[in-house]
C-alpha positions in Angstrom: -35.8 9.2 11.1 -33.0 7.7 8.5 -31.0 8.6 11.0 -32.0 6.7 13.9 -32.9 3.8 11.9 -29.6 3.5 11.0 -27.7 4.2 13.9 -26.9 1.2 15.5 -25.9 -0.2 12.4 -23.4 3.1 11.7 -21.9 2.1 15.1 -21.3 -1.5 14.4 -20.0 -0.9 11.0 -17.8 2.1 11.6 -16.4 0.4 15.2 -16.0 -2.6 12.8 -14.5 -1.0 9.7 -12.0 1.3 11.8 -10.6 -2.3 13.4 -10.7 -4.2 10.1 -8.2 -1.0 8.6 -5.5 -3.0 10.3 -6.6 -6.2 9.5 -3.2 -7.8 8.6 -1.5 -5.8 11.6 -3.8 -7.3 14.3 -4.2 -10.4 12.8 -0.5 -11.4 12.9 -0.6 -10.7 16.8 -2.4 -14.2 16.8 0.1 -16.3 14.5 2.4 -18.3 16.4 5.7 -16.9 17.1 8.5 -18.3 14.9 11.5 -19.1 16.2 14.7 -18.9 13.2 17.1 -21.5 12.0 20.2 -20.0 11.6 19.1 -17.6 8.8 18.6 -20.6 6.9 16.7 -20.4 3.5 12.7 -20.1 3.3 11.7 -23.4 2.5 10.1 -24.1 -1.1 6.5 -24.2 -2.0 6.8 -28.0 -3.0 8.3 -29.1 -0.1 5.9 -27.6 2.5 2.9 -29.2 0.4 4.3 -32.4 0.5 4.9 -32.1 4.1 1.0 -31.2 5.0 -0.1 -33.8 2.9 2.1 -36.1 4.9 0.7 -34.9 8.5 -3.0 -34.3 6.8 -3.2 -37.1 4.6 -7.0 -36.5 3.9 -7.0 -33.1 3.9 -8.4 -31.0 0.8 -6.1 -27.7 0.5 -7.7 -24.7 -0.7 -4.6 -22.2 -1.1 -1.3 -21.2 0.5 -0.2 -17.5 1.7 3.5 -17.3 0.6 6.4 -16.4 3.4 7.5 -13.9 2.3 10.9 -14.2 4.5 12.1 -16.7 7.4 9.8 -14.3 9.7 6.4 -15.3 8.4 4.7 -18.2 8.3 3.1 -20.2 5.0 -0.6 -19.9 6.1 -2.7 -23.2 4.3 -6.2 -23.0 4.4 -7.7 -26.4 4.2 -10.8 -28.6 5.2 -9.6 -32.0 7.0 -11.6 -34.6 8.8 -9.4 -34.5 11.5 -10.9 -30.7 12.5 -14.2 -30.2 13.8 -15.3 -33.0 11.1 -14.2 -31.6 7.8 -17.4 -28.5 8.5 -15.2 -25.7 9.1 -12.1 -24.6 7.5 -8.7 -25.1 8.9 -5.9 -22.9 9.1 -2.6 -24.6 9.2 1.0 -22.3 10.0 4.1 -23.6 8.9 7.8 -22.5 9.9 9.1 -21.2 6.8 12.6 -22.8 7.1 11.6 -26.3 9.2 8.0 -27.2 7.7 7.1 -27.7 10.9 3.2 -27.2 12.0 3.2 -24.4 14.4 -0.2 -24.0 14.9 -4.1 -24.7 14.0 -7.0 -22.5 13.7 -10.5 -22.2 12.5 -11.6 -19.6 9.7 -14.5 -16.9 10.4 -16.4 -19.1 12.9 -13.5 -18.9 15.1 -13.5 -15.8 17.3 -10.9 -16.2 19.9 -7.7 -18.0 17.6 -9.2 -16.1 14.3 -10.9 -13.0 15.7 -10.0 -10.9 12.6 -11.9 -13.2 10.0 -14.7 -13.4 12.7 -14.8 -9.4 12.5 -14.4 -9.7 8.5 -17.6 -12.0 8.7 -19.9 -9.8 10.3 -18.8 -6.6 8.9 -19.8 -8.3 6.0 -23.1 -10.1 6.7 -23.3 -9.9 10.6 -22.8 -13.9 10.2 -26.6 -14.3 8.8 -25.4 -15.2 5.2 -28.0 -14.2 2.3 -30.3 -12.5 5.4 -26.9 -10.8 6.8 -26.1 -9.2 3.1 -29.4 -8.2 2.6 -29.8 -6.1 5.5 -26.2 -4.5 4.6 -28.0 -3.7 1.9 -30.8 -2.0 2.9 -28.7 -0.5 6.1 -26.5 0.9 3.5 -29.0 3.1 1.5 -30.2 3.9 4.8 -27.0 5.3 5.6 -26.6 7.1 2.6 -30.2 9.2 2.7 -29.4 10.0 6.5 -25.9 11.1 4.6 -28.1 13.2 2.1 -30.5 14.8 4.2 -27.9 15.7 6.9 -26.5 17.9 4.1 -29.5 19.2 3.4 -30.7 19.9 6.5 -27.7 21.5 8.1 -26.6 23.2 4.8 -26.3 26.3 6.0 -24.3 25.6 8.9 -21.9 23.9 6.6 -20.2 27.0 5.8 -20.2 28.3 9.4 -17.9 25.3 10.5 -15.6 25.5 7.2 -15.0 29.2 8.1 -14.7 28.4 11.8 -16.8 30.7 12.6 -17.0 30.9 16.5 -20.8 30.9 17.4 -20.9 27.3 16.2 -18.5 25.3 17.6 -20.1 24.0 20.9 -21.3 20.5 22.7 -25.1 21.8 21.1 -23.0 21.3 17.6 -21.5 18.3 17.8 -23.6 16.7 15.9 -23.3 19.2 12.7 -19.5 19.5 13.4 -18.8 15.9 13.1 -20.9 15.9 10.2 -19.1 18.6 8.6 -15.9 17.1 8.9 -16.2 13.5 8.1 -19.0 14.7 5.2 -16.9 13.7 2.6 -15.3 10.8 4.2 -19.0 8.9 5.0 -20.4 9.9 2.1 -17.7 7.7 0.0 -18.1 5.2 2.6 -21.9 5.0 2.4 -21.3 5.4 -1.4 -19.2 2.6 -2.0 -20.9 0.2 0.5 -23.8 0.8 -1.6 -21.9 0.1 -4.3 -20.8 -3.5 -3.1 -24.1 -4.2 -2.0 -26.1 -3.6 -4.9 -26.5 -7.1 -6.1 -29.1 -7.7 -3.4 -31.4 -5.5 -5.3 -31.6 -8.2 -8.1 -33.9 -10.8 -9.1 -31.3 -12.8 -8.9 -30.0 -12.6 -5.4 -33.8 -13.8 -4.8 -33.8 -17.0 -7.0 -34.5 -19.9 -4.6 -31.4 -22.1 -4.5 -30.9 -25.8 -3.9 -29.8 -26.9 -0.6 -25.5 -27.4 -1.2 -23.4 -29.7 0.6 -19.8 -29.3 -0.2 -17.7 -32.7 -0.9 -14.2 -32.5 0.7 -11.8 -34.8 -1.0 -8.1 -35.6 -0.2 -6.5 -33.2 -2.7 -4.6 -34.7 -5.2 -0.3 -34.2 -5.0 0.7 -31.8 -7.4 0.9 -31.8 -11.0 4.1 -29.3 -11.3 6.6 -27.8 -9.7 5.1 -25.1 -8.5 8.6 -23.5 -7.2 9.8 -23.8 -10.9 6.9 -22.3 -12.5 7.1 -19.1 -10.5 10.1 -19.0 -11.3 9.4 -19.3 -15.3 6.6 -17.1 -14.7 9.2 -14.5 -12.8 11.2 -14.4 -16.0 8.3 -13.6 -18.3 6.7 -11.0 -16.0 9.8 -9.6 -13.7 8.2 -7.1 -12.0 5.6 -9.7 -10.6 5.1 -10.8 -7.4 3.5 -13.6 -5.8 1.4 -14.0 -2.3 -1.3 -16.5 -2.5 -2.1 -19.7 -4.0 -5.2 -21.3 -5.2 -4.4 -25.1 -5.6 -6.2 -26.9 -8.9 -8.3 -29.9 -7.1 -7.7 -31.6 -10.7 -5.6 -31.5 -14.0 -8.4 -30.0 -16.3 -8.2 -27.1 -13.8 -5.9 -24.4 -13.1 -4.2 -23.3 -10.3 -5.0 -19.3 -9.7 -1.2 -17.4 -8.5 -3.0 -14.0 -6.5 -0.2 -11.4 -6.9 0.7 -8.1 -7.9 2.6 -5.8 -10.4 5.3 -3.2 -9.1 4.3 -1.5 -12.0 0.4 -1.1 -10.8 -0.9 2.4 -9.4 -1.3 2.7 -5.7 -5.1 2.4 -5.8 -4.4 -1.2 -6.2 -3.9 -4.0 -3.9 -0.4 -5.6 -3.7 -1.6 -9.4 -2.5 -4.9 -9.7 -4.7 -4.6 -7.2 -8.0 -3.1 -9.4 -10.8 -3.7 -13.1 -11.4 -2.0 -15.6 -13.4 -3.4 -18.9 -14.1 -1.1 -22.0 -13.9 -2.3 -25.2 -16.3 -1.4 -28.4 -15.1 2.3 -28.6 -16.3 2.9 -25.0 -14.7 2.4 -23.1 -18.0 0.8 -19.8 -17.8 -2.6 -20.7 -19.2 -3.9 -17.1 -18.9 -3.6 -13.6 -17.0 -6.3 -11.2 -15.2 -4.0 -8.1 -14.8 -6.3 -5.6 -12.9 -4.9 -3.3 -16.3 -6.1 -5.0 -18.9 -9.6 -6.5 -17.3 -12.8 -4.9 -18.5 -13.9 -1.7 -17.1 -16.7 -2.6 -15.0 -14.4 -5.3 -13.3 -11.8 -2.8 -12.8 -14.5 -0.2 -11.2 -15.6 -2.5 -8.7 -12.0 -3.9 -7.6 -11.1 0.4 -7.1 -14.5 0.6 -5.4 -14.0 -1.8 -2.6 -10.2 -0.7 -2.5 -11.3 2.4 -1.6 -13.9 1.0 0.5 -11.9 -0.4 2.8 -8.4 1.7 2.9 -6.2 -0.9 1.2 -4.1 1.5 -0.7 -1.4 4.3 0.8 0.4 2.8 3.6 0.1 3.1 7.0 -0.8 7.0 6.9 -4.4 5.9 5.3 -4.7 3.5 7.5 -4.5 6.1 10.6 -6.8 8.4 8.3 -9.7 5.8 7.5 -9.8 4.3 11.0 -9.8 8.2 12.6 -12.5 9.0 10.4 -14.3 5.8 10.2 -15.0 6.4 14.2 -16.9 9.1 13.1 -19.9 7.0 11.6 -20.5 5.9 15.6 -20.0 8.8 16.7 -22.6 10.6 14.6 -25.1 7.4 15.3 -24.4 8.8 18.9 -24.6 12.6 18.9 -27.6 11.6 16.6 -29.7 9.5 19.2 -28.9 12.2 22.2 -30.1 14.9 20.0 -33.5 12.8 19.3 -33.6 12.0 23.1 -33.7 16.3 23.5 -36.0 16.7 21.3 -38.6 14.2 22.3 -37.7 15.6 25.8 -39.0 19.6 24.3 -42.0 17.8 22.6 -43.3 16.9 26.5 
């Protein structure tokens, strides 16, 4: 019965999850296609930001995705008046050498010029919000009994398939085989899900909220150098690299430099693993290395980096979308085998 309850939701999230595997891949199919300047230099941070501010004059920007050569794009994510009223964010691409605005897009809401964060939306909360998470939630311990009691009920068939033995591989076995298989493979997936889930099990995920209306204000121009300060920040922690930027919206704040340490294990994520924080004359205020963070921080950064197959290269990639199919196709063996048996029962 977990099963079945949970089958169309192990369809959607493992047709879902085996897609978002190459998020970054498939996502840069849809930024605009950059034409080069004479192998000229990538443009500087400073430069670029002065340059939207001057085409987007009352636009707040959020944060920046670095080129990372004259082949990419610097990616600002920003709210401006200009774009569907200042509700939705807006996704600006810049040529890396010109500054020139190649192209605009919307965030998750936009499924045709930003299907990926669309897809990243409702893997995540189906696009209900706080109603959306909650039934991950549940789905997700759902997912893990049916896990449980699939072991336990085929238990003994377990070791037939591991020793290939030939009475048991058939189209009446699917089901078990599949099972067998990808056992492992779902159960850390159901495992960790749970894991990221959890908080909708709290008393606090049920405290009634006041209603929230973000302000978006012109953001400010800004307070350093930011090209310098990576730079200092480059001599003080070599091995560091940068990839995203979380623009202070005022002086008492900092500005947040998402990057990553060559030095770091390959568990680890190389865009979002190690953070240094930026005061308002480009100092490094403070660090978060994913090293030195407490433990139970740590544990839940490697649980959704295992989650979702953001460590190893392409070859895990291939792995965890090849096996995340699996989760449909069990949902789908599954509901045929339920359709036979109700068909014996009459």
């Amino acid at each position: 019965m977990a099963g079945l309850i949970s089958g169309l939701f192990m369809l959607l999230m493992s047709l879902s999850g085996a897609v978002l595997v190459f998020h970054e891949e498939l996502d840069s199919l849809q930024h605009p296609v950059i034409i080069q300047q004479d192998n000229g230099p990538v443009l500087s941070i400073d430069s670029c930001y002065r340059s939207l501010q001057k085409q987007f004059p009352h636009a707040q920007i959020s944060s920046v995705s670095l080129a990372e050569n004259i082949h990419q794009p610097f990616i600002f994510v920003t709210h401006d008046s200009s774009y569907r009223q200042g509700k939705e964010t807006m996704q600006v691409f810049m040529h890396p050498q010109t500054g020139k605005v190649l192209a605009i897009r919307g965030g998750s809401k936009d499924i045709t010029g930003n299907f990926m964060s669309w897809l990243t939306a409702f893997h995540n909360s189906f696009h209900w919000k706080k109603k959306g998470e909650w039934l991950l939630g549940v789905l997700s311990v759902i997912y893990l009994i049916s896990i449980v009691t699939g072991i336990i009920l085929y238990r003994k068939k377990i070791r037939y398939v591991l020793l290939f033995k030939k009475g048991i591989f058939g189209w009446n076995n699917l089901h078990q085989l599949i099972g067998v298989y990808a056992l492992l493979f779902n159960l850390m997936i159901a495992g960790t899900g749970f894991w990221m889930q959890r908080y909708v099990f709290k008393k606090e995920f049920y405290a009634t909220q006041k209603p929230y209306t973000p302000v978006f204000k012109a953001s400010p121009s800004l307070f350093f150098g930011l090209d310098s300060a990576l730079q200092q920040a480059k001599k003080q922690y070599p091995d560091y690299t940068a990839y995203i930027i979380y623009f202070a919206a005022a002086k008492q704040n900092n500005t947040a430099v998402y990057g990553s340490l060559s030095s770091n294990a390959f568990i680890h994520s190389k865009k979002f693993s190690d953070v240094l924080f930026l005061d308002s004359t480009g100092a490094i205020a403070k660090t978060a290395f994913v090293n030195d963070i407490i433990y139970e921080n740590r544990r839940d950064i490697i649980n959704a980096q295992v989650h979702y197959g953001r460590y190893g290269g392409l070859p895990v990639k291939i792995l965890y979308s090849l096996f995340g199919l699996t989760g449909g196709a069990l949902s789908i063996t599954g509901f045929l085998l339920w359709i036979k048996r109700r068909k014996r029962e009459h």
